[in-house]
Every structure is written in structure tokens, then in C-alpha cells.
C-alpha positions as CSV (number, residue, x, y, z in Angstrom):
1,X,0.0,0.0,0.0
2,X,2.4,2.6,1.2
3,X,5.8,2.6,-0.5
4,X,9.4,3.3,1.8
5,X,9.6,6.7,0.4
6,X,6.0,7.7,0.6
7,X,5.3,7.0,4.2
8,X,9.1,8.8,4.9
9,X,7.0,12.0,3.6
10,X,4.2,11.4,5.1
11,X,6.3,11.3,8.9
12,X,8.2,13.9,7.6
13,X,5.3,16.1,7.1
14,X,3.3,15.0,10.2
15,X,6.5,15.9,12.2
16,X,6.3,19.4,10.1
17,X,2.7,19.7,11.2
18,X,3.3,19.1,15.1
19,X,6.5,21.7,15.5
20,X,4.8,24.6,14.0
21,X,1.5,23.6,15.9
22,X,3.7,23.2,19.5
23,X,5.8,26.8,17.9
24,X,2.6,28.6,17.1
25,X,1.0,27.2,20.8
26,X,3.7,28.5,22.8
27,X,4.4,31.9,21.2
28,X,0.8,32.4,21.6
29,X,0.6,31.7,25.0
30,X,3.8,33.4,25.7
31,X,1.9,36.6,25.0
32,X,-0.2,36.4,28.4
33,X,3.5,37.4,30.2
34,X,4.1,39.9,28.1
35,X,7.1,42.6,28.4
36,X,10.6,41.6,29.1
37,X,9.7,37.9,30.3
38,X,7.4,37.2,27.7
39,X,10.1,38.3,25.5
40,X,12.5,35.7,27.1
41,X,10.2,33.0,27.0
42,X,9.9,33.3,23.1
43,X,13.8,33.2,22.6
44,X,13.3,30.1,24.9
45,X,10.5,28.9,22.5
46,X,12.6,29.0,19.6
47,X,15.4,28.0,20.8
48,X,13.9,24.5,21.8
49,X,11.8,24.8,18.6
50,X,15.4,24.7,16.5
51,X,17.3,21.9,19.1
52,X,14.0,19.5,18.9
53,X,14.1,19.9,15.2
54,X,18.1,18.9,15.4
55,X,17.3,15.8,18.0
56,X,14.0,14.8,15.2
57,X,16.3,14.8,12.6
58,X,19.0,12.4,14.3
59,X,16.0,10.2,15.4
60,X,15.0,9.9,12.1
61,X,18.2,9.4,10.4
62,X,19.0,6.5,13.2
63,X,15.8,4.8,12.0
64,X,16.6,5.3,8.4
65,X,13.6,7.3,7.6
66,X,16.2,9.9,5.9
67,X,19.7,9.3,4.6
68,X,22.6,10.5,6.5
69,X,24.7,13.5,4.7
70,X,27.8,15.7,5.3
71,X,25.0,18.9,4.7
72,X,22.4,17.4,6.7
73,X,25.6,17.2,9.6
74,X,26.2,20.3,9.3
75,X,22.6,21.3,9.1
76,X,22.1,19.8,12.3
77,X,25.0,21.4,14.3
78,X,23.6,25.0,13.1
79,X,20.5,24.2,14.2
80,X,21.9,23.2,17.6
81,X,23.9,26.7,17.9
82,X,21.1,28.7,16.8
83,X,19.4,27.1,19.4
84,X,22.1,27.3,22.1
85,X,22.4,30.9,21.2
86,X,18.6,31.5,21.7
87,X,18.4,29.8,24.9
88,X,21.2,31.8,26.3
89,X,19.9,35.4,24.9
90,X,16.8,34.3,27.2
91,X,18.8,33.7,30.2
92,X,20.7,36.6,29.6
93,X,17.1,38.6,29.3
94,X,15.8,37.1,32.3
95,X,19.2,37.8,34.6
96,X,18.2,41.4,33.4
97,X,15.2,41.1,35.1
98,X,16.6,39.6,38.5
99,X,19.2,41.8,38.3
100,X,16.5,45.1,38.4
């Protein structure tokens, strides 16, 4: 019925489909905060939002689902600093806000 490539797009896309639903939840929500620590809590957001994508991408290349490049390596270690980076802008935000 469903052929090896056809139901890799089909998870593919469903994965797709639950990231920007969780991303579009979550920056929504965030808004009730609002100011300075609803501005944290967004870098937070996407910063998780680009590390899961990183970690879903390794689970699916460990269970074959996608093949296993040098660009798709390298891909993957951007998207982890891009998320490191966001998660520590947030910190740094919300120190700001301990701090006074």
C-alpha cells in the first residue's frame, strides 16, 4: 500500500505539522506574560523549537527514515547553535530582570 519513500514523507510532514503547531502554541501563550519575560520565553521557544528539530532529525536518520549526509551534519550542528544561542539570549534577558 504505502511505498518506503512515501510514508518517509508522510512522517516527515506530520512531524512538520506538530512543530509549528507546538511553535505557534507557545508563542501564543507566551503573549499572556508579556514585556521583558514574555520576551524571554519566546527566545526560549525558539530555541527549543530549532534543538527539537536537530534531536527529530537524528531520530530519524537513526531509523533510516532519511539518509545520512555531510550537509544534513552540518545542518544539524547549526540548528543546535542557533538554538544554544537563543536559549542563552533568554537567560541573559531574564538575569536582566533579576538583576533590576
Amino acid at each position: 500500500m504505502f511505498t518506503s519513500e512515501t510514508t518517509s514523507i508522510l512522517i516527515q510532514g506530520l512531524l512538520v505539522a506538530i512543530i509549528i503547531g507546538v511553535f505557534y502554541n507557545f508563542w501564543a501563550s507566551s503573549k499572556a506574560y508579556g514585556g521583558i519575560v514574555g520576551r524571554a520565553l519566546k527566545l526560549f521557544g525558539a530555541g527549543l523549537l530549532f534543538i527539537t528539530i536537530s534531536v527529530l532529525e537524528k531520530i530519524l536518520i537513526n531509523f533510516s527514515v532519511i539518509e545520512q549526509t555531510p550537509n544534513l551534519g552540518l545542518v544539524q550542528d547549526l540548528l543546535n547553535l542557533v538554538g544554544l544561542f537563543l536559549l542563552a539570549r533568554g537567560f541573559f534577558i531574564l538575569a536582566s530582570v533579576a538583576k533590576g
